[in-house]
N, C-alpha and C positions, 0 to 999 in steps of 0.2 A: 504494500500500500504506500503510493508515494503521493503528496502533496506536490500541488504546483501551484508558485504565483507568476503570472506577465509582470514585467518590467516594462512602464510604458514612463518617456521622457517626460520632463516636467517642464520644459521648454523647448525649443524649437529646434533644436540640435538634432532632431530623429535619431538618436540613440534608444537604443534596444534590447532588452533581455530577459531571461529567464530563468528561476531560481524553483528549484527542488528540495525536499524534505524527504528523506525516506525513516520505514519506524526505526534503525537505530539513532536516530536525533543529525543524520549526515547532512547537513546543507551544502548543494551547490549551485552557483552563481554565475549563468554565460551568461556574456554579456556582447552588444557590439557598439564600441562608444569610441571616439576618434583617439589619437594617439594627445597623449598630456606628459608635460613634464612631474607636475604634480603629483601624477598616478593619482587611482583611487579607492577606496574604502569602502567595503561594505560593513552594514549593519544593519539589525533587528531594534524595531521600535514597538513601543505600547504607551503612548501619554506622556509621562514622565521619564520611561524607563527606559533606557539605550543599552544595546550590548554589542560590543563591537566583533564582526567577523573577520576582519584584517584586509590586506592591501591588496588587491585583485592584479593578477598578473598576467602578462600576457602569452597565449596560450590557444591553441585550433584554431587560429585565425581571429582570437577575439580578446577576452579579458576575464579571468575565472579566478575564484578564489573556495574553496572546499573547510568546511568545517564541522567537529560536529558538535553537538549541542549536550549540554548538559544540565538539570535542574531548570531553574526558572525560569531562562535562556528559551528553553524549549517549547513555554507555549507562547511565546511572543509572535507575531502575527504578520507585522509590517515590514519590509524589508527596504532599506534603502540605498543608494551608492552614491555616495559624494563624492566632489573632488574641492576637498582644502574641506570649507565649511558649505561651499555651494550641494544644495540636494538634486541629483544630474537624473536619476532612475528612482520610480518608485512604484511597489505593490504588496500585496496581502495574501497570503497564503491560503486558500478556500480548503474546506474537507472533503 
């Protein structure tokens, strides 16, 4: 059983991607966003709550970063990808 949420851009950049959950807590993050010096970051959100899934690299032609989740981490819903503090990619993981 694996989750999935779209990654759809939050501005005009038509950047794009794709993030998976499977039940052992594995998150991963394609993504296809232009080349940046800055590089970028993902992370899981809920309100208040941020947990960071690190620096997304470049990787099958795109931008991935793999992690897996543990404890409270794991029912956080939102996913985002920044670059610096800009929010570049965003979605939510449906069941």
């Amino acid at each position: 059983n694996v989750q999935k949420a779209v990654l759809n851009s939050v501005d005009d950049s038509g950047a794009t991607g794709l993030a998976t959950r499977d039940d052992r807590g594995l998150v991963t993050i394609l993504a296809n966003l232009p080349d940046t010096k800055p590089g970028y970051t993902a992370r899981l959100t809920e309100g208040d709550k941020k947990f960071e899934l690190g620096a997304l690299q470049v990787s099958k032609g795109g931008w991935m970063v793999e992690k897996t989740l543990t404890g409270e981490a794991a029912g956080l819903k939102t996913i985002e990808v920044v670059e610096g503090q800009k929010v570049i990619l965003k979605g939510q993981f449906r069941e």
